[in-house]
N, C-alpha and C positions, 0 to 999 in steps of 0.2 A: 341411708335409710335409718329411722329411730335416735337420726340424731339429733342437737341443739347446740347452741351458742351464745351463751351469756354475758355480756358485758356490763359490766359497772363502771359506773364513771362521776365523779363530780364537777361539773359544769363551773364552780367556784372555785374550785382546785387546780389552776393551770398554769405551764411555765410561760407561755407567749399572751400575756395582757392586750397586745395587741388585733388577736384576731375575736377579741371579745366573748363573747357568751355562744357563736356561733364556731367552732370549731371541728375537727372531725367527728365526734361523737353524735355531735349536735347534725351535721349535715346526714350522718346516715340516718339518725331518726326522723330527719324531715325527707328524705327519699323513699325510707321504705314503710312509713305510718301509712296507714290504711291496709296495706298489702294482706293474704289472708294468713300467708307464713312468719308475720313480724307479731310480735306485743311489746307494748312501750309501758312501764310505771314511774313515776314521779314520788319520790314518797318526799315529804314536807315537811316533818320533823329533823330539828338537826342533833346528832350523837356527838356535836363538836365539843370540846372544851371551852368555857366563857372566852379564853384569847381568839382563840382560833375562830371562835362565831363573829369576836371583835372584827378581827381584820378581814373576816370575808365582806362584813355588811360595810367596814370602812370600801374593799375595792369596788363592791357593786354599788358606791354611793349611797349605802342605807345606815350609814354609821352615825 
């Protein structure tokens, strides 16, 4: 009772390249979106450093 559960995650930030953009984080948010006990935010700004913004848009092909 009066509890929560917070995760943070970077969807860019991952050891396994392979399972792409859909990984665990990504699966619980698309199971439990809608539900009335879940909230999801996106924020879209990045805090990265110019390299780090580099090679993420290099892995997501926006480089």
């Amino acid at each position: 009772e009066n509890s929560k559960v917070v995760l943070t995650h970077d969807v860019a930030q991952r050891d396994n390249l392979r399972v792409g953009r859909y990984d665990g984080i990504g699966a619980v948010v698309d199971h439990l979106r809608g539900h009335p006990l879940f909230g999801h935010i996106t924020l879209t700004r990045s805090e990265r450093s110019p390299v780090a913004a580099l090679v993420a848009g290099l892995l997501d092909g926006h480089g």
